[in-house]
C-alpha positions as CSV (number, residue, x, y, z in Angstrom):
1,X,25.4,79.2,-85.7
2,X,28.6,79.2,-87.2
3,X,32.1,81.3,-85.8
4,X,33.0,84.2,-88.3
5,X,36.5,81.8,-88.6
6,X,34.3,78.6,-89.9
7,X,32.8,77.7,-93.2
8,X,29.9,75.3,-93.7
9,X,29.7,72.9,-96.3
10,X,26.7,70.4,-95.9
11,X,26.6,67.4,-98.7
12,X,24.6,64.6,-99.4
13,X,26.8,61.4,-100.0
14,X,26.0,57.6,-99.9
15,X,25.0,56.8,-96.1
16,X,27.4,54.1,-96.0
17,X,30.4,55.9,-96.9
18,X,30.2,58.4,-93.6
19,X,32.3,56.1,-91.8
20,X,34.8,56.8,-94.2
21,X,34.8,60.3,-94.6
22,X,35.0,60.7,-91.1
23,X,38.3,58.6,-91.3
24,X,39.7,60.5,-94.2
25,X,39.3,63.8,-92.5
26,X,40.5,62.3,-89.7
27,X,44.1,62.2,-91.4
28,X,44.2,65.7,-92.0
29,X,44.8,67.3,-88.9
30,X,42.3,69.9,-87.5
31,X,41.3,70.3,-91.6
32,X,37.1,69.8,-90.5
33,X,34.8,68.8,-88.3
34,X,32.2,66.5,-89.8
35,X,28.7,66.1,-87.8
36,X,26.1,63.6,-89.4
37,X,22.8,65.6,-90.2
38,X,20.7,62.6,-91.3
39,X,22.2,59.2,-91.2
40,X,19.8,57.4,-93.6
41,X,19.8,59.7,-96.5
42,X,23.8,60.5,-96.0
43,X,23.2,64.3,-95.1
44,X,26.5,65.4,-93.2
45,X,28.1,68.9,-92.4
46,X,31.6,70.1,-92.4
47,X,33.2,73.0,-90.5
48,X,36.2,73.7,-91.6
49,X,38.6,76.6,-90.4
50,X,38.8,79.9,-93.1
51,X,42.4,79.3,-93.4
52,X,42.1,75.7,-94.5
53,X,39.5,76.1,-97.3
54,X,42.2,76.4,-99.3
55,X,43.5,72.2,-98.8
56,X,39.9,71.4,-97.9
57,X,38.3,72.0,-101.3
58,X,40.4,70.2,-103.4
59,X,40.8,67.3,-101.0
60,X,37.2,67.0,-101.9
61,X,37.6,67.5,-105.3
62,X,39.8,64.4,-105.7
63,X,37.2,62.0,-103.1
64,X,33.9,63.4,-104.4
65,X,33.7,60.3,-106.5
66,X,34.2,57.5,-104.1
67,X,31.6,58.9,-101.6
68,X,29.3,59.3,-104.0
69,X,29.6,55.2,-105.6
């Protein structure tokens, strides 16, 4: 279940890059909260606050590419 204030985004990136997301979000101060769905296909979910959808999109935008190599 997720808070009215949270959005969801669930994505599917390469298992061995988690450790890095984890670490870039890290950097960004209360931007998400990442849990790890399904280790071995690379399933993970992000919450991430209404009013930091905003920074959080296009932070993704510009990463997409290494998570996915």
């Amino acid at each position: 279940m997720v808070h009215d204030d949270l959005c969801e985004f669930c994505f599917r990136i390469r298992p061995e890059r988690i450790s890095l997301f984890r670490f870039i979000l890290e950097g960004y101060d209360g931007l998400a909260t990442l849990s790890t769905l399904d280790a071995r296909k690379g399933y993970v979910k992000t919450l991430v606050p209404k009013s930091r959808v905003g920074e959080f999109l296009p932070l993704m935008a510009s990463i997409s590419a290494l998570l996915k190599k």
